[in-house]
Rosetta silent file (secondary structure, phi, psi, omega in degrees, C-alpha in Angstrom):
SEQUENCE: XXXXXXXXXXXXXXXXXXXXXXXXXXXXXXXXXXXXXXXXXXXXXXXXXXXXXXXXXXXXXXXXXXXXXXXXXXXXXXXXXXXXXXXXXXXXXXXXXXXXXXXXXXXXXXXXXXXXXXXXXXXXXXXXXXXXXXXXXX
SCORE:     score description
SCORE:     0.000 S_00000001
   1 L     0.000  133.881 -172.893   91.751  111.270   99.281 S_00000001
   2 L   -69.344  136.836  149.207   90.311  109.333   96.499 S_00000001
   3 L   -92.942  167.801 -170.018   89.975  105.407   96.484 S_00000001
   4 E  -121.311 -174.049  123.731   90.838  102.777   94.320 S_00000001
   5 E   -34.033  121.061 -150.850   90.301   99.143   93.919 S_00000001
   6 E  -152.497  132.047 -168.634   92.338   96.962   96.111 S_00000001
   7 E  -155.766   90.585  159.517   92.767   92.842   95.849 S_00000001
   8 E   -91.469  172.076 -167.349   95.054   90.822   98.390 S_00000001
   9 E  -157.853  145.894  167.377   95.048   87.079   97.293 S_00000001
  10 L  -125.110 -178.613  156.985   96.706   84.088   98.870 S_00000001
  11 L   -89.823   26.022  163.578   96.627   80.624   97.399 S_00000001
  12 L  -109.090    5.022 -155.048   94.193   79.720  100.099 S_00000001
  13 L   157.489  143.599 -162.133   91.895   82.301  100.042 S_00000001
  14 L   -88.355  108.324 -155.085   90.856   85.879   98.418 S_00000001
  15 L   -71.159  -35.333 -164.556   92.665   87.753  102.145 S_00000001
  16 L  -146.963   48.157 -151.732   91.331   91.185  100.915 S_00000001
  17 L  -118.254  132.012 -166.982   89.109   93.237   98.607 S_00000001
  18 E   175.115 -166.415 -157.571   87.857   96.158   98.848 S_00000001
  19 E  -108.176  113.291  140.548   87.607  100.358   98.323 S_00000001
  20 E  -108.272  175.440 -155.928   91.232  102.061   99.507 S_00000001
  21 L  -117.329  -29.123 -163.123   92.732  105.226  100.017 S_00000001
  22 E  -142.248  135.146  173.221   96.636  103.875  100.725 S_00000001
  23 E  -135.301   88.228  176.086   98.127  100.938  100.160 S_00000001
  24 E   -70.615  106.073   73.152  101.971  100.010  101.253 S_00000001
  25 E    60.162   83.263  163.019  104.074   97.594   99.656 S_00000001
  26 L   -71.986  120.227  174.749  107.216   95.763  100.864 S_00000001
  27 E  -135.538  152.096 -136.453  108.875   95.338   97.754 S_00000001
  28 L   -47.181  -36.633 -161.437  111.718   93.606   96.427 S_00000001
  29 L  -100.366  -10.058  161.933  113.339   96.930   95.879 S_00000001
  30 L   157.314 -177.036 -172.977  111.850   98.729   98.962 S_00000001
  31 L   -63.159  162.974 -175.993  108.705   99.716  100.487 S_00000001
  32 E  -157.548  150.317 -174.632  106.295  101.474   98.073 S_00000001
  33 L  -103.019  123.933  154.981  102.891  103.773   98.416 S_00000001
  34 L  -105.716   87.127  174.636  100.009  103.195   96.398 S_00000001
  35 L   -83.483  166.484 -176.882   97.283  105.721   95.559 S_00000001
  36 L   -82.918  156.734 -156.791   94.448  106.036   93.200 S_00000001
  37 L    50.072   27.121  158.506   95.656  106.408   89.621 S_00000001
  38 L   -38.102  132.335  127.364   99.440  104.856   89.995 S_00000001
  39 L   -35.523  169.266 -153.563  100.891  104.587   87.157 S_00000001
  40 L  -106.720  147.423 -163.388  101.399  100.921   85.839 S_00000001
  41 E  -156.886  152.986  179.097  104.070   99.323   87.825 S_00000001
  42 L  -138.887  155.928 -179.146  104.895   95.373   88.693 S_00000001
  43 L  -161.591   94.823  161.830  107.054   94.322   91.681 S_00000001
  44 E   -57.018  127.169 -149.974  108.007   91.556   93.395 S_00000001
  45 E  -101.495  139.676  172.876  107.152   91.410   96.979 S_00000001
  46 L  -102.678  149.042 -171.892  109.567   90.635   99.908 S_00000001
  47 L   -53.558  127.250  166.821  108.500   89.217  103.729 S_00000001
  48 E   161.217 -166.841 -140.030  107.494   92.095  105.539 S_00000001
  49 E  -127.024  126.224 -170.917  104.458   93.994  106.530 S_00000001
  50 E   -54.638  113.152  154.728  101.217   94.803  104.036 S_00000001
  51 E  -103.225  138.481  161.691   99.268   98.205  105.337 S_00000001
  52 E  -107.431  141.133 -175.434   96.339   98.973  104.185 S_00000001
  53 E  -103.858  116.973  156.820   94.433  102.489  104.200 S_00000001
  54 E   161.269  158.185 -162.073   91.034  103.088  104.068 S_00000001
  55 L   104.101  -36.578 -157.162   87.753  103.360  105.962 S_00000001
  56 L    87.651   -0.349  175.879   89.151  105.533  108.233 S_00000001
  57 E  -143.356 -179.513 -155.680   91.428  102.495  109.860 S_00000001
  58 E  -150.000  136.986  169.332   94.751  100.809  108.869 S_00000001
  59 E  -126.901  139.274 -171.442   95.275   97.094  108.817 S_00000001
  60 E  -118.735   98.332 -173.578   98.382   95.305  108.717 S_00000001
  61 E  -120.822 -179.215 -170.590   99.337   91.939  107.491 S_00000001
  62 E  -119.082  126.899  162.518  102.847   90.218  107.315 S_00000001
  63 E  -114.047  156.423  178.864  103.119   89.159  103.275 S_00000001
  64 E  -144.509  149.001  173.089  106.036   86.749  102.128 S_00000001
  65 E    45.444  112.298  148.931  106.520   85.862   98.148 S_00000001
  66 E   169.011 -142.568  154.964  104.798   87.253   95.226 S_00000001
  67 E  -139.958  166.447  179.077  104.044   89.963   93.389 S_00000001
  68 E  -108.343   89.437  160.962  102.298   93.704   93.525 S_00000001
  69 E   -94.664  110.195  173.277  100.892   94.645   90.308 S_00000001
  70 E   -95.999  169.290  151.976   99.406   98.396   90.252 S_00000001
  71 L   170.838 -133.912 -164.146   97.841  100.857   88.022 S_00000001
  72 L  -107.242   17.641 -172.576   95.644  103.272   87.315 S_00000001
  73 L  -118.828  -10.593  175.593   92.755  100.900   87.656 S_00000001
  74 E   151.241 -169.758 -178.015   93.582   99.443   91.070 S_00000001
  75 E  -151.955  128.218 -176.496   96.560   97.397   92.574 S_00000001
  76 E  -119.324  132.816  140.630   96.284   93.195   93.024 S_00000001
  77 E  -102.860  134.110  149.427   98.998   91.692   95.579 S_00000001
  78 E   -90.113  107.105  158.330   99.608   87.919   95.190 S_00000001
  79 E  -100.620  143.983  159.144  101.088   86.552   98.037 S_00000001
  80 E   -58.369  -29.681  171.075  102.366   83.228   98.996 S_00000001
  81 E  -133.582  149.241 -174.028  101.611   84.268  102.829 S_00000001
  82 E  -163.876   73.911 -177.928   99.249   86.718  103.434 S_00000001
  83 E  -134.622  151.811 -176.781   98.124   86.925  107.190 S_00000001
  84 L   -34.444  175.553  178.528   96.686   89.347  109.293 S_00000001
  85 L   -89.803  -45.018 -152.523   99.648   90.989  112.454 S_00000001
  86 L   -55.756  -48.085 -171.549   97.030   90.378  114.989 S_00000001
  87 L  -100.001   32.013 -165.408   97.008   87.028  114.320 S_00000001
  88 L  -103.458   72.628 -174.822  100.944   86.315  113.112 S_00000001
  89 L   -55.165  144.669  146.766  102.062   85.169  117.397 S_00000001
  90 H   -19.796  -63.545 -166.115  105.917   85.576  118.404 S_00000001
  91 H   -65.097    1.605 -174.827  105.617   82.026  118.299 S_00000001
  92 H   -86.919  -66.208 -167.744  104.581   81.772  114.504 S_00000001
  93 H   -49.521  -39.722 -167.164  107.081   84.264  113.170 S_00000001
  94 H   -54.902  -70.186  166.354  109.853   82.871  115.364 S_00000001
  95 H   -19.359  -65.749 -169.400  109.180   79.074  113.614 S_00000001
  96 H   -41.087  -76.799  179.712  109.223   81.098  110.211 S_00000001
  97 H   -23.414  -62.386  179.273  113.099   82.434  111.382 S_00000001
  98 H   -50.778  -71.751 -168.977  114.108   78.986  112.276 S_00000001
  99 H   -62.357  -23.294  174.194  112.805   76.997  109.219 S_00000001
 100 H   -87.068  -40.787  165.871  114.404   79.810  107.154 S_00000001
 101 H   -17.513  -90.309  155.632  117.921   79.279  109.155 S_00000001
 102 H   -25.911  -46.111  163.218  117.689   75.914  108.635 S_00000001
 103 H   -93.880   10.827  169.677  117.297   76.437  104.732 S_00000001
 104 H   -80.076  -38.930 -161.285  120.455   78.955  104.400 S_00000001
 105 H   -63.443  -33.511 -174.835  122.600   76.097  106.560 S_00000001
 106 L   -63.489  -35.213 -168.975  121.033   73.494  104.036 S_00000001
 107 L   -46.927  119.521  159.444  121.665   75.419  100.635 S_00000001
 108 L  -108.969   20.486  174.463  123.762   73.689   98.787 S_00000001
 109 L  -147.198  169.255 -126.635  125.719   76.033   96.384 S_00000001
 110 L   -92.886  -25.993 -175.815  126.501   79.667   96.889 S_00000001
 111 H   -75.278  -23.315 -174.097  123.625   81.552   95.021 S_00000001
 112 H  -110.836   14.860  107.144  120.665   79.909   96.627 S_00000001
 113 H   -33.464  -51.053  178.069  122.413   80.643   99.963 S_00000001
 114 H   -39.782  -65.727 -178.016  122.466   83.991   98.896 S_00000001
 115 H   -92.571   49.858  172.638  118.781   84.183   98.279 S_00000001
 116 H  -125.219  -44.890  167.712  117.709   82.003  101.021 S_00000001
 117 H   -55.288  -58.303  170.976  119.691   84.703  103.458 S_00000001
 118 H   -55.976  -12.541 -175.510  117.951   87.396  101.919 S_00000001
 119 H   -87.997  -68.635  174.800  114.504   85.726  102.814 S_00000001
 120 H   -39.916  -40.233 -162.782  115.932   85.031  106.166 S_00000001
 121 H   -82.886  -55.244  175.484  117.331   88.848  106.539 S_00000001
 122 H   -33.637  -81.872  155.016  113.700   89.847  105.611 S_00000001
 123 H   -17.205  -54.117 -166.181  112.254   87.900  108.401 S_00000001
 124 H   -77.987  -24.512  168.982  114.431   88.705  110.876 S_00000001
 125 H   -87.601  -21.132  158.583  113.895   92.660  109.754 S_00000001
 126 H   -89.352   -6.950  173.558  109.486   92.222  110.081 S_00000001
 127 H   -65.417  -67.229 -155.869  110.295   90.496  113.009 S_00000001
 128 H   -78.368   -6.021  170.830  111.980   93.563  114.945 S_00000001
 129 H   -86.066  -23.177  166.535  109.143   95.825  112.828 S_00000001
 130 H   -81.915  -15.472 -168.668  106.344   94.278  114.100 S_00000001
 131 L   -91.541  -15.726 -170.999  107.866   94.112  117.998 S_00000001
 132 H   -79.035  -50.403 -142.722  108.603   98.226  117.287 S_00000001
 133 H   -93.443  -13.353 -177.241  105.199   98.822  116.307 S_00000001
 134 H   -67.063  -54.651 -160.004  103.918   96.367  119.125 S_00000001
 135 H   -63.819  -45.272 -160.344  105.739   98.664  121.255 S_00000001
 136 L   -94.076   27.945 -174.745  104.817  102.173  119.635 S_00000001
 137 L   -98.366  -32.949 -165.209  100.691  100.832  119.406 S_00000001
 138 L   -79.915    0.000    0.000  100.076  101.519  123.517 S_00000001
């Protein structure tokens, strides 16, 4: 399998760069596969879980907010969050859940409920994907 060029970015820090063979995508509109020579493609990315291929190993991070811009020259994610599974605890993600609760109950008109509940709904869906995958790892 061929590799491309590969760039996660956070605003604290460049998370990831490097030579890959696969790269998956939660995106806005659903998960998405990346290979070398994609076509040119832009997406906005939703909370849920990065993988990356290549190496011969697979890495995993939980991304929240940004975007995935591919093409046939490589694929850059910008994330707002960008952290590794290993180090994402129960106890992080849960806090994440809460503080998003806490801004649907807060919202005060009906559309940025809407999309505060879809952030929350995200969450609450990498939550039970990372506890599956916890489970299906042993």
């Amino acid at each position: 399998m061929a590799n491309f060029p590969f760039e996660l970015v956070s605003p604290e820090k460049l998370v990831y760069s490097g030579s890959v063979t696969e790269v998956v995508v939660p995106g806005a509109e659903g998960e998405f596969g990346v290979l070398a020579g994609h076509a040119p493609f832009v997406s906005v990315i939703k909370p849920g879980v990065l993988i990356i291929k290549g190496d011969g190993k697979v890495q995993k991070l939980f991304v929240r907010g940004g975007f995935a811009e591919a093409g046939p020259q490589g694929l850059t994610v910008l994330a707002e969050t960008a952290v590794p599974l290993a180090e994402l605890g129960p106890g992080k993600l849960a806090q994440m859940i809460k503080d998003a609760q806490e801004d649907v109950e807060d919202a005060k008109d009906d559309a940025t409920r809407l999309k505060r509940q879809t952030v929350l709904d995200a969450l609450k869906t990498t939550a039970a994907a990372i506890e599956a995958d916890g489970r299906t790892a042993h």
